[in-house]
VOGU-3710 file (C-alpha; in Angstrom, 3 decimals, decimal comma):
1> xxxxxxxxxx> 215,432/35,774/10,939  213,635/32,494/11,048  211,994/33,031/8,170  215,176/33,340/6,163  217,119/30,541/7,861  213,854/28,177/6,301  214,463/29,728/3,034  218,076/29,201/3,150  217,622/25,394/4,251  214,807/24,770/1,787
11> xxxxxxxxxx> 217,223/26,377/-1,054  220,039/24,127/-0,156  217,999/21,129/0,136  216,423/21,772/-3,131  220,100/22,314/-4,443  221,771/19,110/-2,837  218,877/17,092/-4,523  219,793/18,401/-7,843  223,248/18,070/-7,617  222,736/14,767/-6,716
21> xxxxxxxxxx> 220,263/13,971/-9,544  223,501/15,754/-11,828  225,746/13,930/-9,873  224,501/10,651/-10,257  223,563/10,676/-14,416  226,705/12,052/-15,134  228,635/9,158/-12,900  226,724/6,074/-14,922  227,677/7,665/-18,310  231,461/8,307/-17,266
31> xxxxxxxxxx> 231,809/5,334/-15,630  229,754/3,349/-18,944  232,176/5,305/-21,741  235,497/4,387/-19,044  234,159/0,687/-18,871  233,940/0,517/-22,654  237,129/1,918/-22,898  238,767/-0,430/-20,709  236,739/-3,386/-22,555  238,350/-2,003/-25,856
41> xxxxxxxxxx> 241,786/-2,380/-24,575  241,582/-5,581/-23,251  241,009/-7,417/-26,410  244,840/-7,254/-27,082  245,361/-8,657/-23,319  243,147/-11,313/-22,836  244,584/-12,099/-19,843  242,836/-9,745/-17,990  239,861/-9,758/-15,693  236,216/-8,225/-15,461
51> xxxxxxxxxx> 237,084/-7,677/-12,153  240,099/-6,135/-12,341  238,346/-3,769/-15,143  235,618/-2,606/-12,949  238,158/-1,619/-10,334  239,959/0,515/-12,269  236,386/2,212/-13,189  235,534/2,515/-9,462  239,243/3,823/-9,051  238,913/6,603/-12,034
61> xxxxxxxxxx> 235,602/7,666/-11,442  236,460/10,518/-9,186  239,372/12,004/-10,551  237,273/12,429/-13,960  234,263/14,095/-11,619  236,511/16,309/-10,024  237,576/17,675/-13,453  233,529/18,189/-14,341  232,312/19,601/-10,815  232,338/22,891/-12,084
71> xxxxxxxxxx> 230,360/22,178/-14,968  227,968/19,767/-12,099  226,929/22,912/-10,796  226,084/25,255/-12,972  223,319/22,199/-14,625  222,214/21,860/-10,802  221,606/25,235/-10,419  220,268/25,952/-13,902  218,018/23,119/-13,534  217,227/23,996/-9,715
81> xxxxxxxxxx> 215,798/27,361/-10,346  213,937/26,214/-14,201  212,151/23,363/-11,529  211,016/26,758/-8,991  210,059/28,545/-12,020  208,154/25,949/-13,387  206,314/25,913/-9,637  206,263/29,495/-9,483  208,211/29,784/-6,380  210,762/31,974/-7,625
91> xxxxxxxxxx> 208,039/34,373/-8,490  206,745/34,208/-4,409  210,579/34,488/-3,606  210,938/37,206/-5,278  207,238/38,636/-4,061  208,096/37,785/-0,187  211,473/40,285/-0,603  214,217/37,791/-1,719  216,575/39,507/-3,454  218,948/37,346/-6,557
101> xxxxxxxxxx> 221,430/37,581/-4,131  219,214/36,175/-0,884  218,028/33,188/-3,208  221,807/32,627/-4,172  223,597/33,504/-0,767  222,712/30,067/0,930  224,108/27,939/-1,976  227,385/30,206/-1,952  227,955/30,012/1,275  227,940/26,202/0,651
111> xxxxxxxxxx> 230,129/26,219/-2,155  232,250/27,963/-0,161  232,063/25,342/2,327  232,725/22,353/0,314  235,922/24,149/-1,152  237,654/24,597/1,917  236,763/20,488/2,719  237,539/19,806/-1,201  241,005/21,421/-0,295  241,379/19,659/2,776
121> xxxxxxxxxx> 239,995/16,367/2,844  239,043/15,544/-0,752  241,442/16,740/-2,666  244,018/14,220/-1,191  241,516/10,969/-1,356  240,681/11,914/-5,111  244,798/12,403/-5,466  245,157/8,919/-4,022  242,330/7,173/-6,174  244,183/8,465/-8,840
131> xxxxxxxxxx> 247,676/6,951/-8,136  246,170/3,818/-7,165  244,480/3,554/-10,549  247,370/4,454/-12,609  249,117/1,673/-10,356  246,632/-0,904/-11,138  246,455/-0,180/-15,071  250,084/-0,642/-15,548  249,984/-3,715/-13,746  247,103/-5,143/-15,678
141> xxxxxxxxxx> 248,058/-4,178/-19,085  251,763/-4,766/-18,623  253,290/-1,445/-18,298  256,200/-0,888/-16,432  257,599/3,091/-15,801  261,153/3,489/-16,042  261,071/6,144/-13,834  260,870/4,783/-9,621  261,163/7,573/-7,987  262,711/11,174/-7,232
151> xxxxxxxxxx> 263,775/12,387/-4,277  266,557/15,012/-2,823  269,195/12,392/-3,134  268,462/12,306/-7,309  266,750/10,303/-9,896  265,875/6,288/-10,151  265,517/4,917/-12,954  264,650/1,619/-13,855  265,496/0,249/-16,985  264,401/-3,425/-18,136
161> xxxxxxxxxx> 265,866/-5,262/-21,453  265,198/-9,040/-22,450  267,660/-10,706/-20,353  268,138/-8,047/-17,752  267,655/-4,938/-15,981  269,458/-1,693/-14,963  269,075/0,783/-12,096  270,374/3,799/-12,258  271,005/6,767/-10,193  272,147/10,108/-11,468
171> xxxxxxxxxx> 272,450/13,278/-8,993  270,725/15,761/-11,449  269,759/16,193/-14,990  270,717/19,447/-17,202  267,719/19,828/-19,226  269,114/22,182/-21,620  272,453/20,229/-22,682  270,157/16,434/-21,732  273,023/15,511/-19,362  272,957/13,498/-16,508
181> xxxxxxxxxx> 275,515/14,143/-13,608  276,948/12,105/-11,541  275,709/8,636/-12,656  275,598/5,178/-11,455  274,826/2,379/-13,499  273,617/-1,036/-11,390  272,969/-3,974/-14,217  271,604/-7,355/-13,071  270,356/-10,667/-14,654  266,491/-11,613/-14,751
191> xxxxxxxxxx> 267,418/-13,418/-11,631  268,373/-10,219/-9,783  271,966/-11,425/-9,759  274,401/-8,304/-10,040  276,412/-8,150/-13,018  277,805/-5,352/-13,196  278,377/-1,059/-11,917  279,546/1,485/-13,920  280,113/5,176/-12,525  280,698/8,286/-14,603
201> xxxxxxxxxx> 280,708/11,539/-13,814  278,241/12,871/-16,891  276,058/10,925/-19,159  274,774/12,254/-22,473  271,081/11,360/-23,390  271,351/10,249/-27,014  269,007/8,937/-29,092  269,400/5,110/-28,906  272,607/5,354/-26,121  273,976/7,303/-23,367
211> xxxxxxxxxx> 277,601/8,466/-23,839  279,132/7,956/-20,172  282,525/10,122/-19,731  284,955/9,072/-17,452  283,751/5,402/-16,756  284,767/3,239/-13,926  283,706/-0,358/-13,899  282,903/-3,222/-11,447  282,110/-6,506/-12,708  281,363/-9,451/-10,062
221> xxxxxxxxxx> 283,344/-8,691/-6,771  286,108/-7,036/-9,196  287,414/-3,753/-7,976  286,990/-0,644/-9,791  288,929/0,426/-13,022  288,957/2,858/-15,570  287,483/2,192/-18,704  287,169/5,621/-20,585  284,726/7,165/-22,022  281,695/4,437/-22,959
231> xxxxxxxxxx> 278,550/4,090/-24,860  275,490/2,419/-22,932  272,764/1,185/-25,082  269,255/2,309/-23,878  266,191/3,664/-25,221  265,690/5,827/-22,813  265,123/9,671/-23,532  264,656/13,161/-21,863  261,038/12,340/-23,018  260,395/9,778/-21,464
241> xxxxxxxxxx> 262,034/10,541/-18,287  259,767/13,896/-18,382  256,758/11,280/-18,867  257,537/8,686/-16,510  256,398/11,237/-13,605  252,965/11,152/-11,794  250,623/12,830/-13,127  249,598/15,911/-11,055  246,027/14,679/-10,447  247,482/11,673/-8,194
251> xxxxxxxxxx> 249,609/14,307/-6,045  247,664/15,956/-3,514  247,834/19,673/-2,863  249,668/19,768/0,178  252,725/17,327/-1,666  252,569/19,355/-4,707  254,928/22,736/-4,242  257,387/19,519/-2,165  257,531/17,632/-5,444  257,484/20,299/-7,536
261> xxxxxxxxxx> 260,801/22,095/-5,694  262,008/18,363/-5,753  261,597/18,542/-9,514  263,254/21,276/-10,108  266,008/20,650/-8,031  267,035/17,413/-9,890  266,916/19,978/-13,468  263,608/18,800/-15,047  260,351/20,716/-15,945  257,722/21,376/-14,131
271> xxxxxxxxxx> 255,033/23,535/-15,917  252,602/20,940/-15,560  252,181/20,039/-12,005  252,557/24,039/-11,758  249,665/24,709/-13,487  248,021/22,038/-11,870  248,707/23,680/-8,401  247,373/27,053/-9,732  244,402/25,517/-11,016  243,445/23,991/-7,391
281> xxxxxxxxxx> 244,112/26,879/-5,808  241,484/29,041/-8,158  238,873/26,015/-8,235  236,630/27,318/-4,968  236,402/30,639/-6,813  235,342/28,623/-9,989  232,989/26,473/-8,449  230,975/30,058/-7,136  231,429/31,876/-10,081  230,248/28,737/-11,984
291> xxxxxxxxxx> 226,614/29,153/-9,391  226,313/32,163/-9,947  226,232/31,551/-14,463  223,465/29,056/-13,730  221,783/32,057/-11,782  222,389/33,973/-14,753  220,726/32,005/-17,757  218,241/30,602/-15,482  217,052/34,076/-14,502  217,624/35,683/-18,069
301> xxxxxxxxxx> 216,104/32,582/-20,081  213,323/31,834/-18,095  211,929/35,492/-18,367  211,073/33,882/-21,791  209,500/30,954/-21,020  211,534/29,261/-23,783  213,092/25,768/-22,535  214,805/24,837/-25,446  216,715/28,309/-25,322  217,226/27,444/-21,668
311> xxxxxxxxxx> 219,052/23,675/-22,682  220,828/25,349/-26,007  222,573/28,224/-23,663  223,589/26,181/-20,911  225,265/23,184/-22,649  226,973/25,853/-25,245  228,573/27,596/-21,605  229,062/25,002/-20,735  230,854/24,053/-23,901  232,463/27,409/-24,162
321> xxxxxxxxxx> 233,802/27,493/-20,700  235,711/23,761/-21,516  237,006/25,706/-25,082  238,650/28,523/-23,120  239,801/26,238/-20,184  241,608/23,815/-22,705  243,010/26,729/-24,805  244,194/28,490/-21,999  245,915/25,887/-20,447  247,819/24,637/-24,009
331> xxxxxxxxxx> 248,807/28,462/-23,944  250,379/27,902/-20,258  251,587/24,481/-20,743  253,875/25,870/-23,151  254,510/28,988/-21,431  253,288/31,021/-24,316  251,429/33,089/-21,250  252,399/33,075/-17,815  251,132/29,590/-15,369  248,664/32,364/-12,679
341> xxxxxxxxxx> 247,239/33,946/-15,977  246,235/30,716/-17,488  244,788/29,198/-13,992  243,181/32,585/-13,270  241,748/34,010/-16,140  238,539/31,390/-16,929  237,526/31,963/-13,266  237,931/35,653/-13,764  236,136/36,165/-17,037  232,918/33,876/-15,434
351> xxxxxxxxxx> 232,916/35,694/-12,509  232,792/39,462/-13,589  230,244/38,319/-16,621  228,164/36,636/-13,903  228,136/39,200/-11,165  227,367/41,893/-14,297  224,669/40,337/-15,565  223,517/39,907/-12,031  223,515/43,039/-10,950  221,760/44,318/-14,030
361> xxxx> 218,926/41,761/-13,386  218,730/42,899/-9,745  218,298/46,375/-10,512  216,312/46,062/-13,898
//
C-alpha cells in the first residue's frame, strides 16, 4: 500500500511539473501573439495606453487557456512519460507490477479532481476575467454595445446618434416575423435632457428604420397623443441585437441555463450559449480522455524509439482533435446536428480510441 501511494505521489509530482513547464510556454506565446494584437489595433487609437494594453492581456489570458487545457495535457503527459522513458523508469514501472492503468490512475484521479474545482471555483473567475476584459476593450477602443441588458421585465437597448441618444424597452422580440412588442422609446439630448417618449404596441425591425404601429407621443411635460403609425430611424438590426449579448465564455456555469431561459423568454436565439453549456458540462470527461491519448502515443511511439514520430503524432492529434472540435461545433451552431451530439461526440470518439488502444497495449 505504501509502496503505491509513493508511486502515485511521485507520478503526480512528475505530472504537475510538466504541466507547469506546458503551462507556462504556452502562456508567454499567447499572451506575446494577444499583446501584438492589441499593439496592432492601437495604431488607429493612439490615444490609448501600454498600460491599459497589458491589462487587457493579463485579463484574456485565461479565458484563451481554458479553451487549450485539453490540448495542455495531453503534451504534459506525452512529454511526462517520453522524459521516464528516456530514464528508463517506465521500464522498472512496468518491471515492479505497474500496470498502464496503475501508472495512469493517480493522474486521473487528479483530473478528476481539478474538474469538479474547474466547475466550481474556476469556471466562474475565468467567466468573470472574461467580462471584465470585454468591458475594458470597448472602453479603450471606443465601442459602445447597444444592447444594456436583459432581464424578465424585457430588452434595453441603448441607442446613441450624433446629437443624442435613445433607450428603449420592448417586452419581447418575435424572431421569426423581427418584431418587437410592446415598445417604449425614451430619446434624450447629449446632455441627458429628455426629449421625447414614444409607445407602440409592435415595432418592425427594418433595415435602416423601425416601423412603430399605433404610436403615442410625449414631448417635454406634454401629455400623451396619438400619432399613428411612425417610422423611427435607427440602424439597429435583429443582428446586431443577437450580437450585442455576452459572449458565453464571460457567463459562468451556474448563470448560464438563468440567462439562457431569460433569452428565450424575451424570443431570441440561443444556440450558442447552449452549446457552450454542453461543452462545460463534457469538459472533465475531455480533459481524462485527453490523458489517457498522451498515454496512448507515448506508450505506442516510444516502443520505437523514434522522437520525431513521437512530436509529428502528437501535434497532428492534437491538430486533428481542434479540426473535429471546430467542425462539429459549426455543425451545432447551425443546428445542422443536434447541440448534446456536437458537445459530446469529440469527447466520445477520444475516449473509446484511447481506452482501445489501451487495452490492447495492456494485454499485448
Amino acid at each position: 500500500m505504501k509502496h503505491n501511494y509513493t508511486f502515485s505521489k511521485y507520478m503526480l509530482k512528475s505530472f504537475l511539473t510538466w504541466f507547469f513547464v506546458v503551462l507556462s510556454g504556452f502562456s508567454a506565446v499567447v499572451f506575446l501573439f494577444n499583446l501584438l494584437e492589441l499593439l496592432r489595433k492601437t495604431q488607429a487609437h493612439k490615444h490609448v495606453k501600454l498600460g491599459k494594453v497589458l491589462v487587457v492581456c493579463f485579463l484574456r489570458l485565461p479565458g484563451i487557456l481554458d479553451q487549450l487545457i485539453p490540448f495542455l495535457i495531453l503534451f504534459s503527459v506525452m512529454l511526462m512519460l517520453w522524459h521516464f522513458h528516456r530514464r528508463s523508469e517506465l521500464v522498472v514501472a512496468r518491471a515492479a507490477g505497474f500496470s498502464i492503468w496503475g501508472i495512469l490512475s493517480p493522474l486521473t484521479i487528479f483530473i478528476a479532481f481539478y474538474s469538479l474545482l474547474y466547475l466550481a471555483v474556476f469556471n466562474p473567475i475565468i467567466a468573470s476575467s472574461e467580462a471584465a476584459a470585454e468591458q475594458l476593450t470597448n472602453k479603450v477602443f471606443g465601442k459602445a454595445k447597444n444592447l444594456l441588458s436583459i432581464s424578465k421585465s424585457g430588452l434595453w437597448l441603448r441607442d446613441v446618434r450624433e446629437d443624442e441618444y435613445a433607450i428603449i424597452h420592448a417586452e419581447n422580440i418575435k424572431n421569426d416575423n423581427k418584431i418587437l412588442e410592446n415598445v417604449t422609446i425614451y430619446t434624450f439630448n447629449k446632455e441627458g435632457d429628455f426629449i421625447s417618449r414614444m409607445d407602440s404596441a409592435q415595432a418592425r425591425i427594418l433595415p435602416g428604420s423601425w416601423a412603430l404601429k399605433s404610436v403615442f407621443l410625449s414631448e417635454s411635460n406634454d401629455l400623451m397623443h396619438s400619432v399613428g403609425d411612425q417610422a423611427w430611424s435607427t440602424d439597429l438590426t435583429l443582428e446586431k441585437l443577437q450580437s450585442s449579448f455576452d459572449a458565453p465564455a464571460s457567463i459562468s456555469i451556474w448563470k448560464l441555463p438563468s440567462f439562457i431561459k431569460v433569452m428565450e423568454n424575451a424570443g431570441f436565439s440561443s444556440t450558442e450559449h447552449q452549446l457552450y453549456f454542453y461543452t462545460l458540462i463534457t469538459k472533465p470527461f475531455l480533459l481524462i480522455s485527453m490523458l489517457f491519448l498522451g498515454g496512448v502515443v507515448a506508450f505506442s511511439v516510444l516502443r520505437q524509439r523514434n522522437n520525431f514520430s513521437f512530436v509529428a503524432i502528437g501535434i497532428s492529434l492534437g491538430f486533428a482533435l481542434y479540426l473535429l472540435h471546430h467542425v462539429l461545433h459549426v455543425l451545432g451552431a447551425s443546428l445542422k446536428i443536434p447541440l448534446m451530439v456536437s458537445a459530446w461526440i469529440p469527447t466520445i470518439i477520444v475516449f473509446l480510441f484511447s481506452m482501445a488502444l489501451l487495452i490492447h497495449f495492456e494485454e499485448g
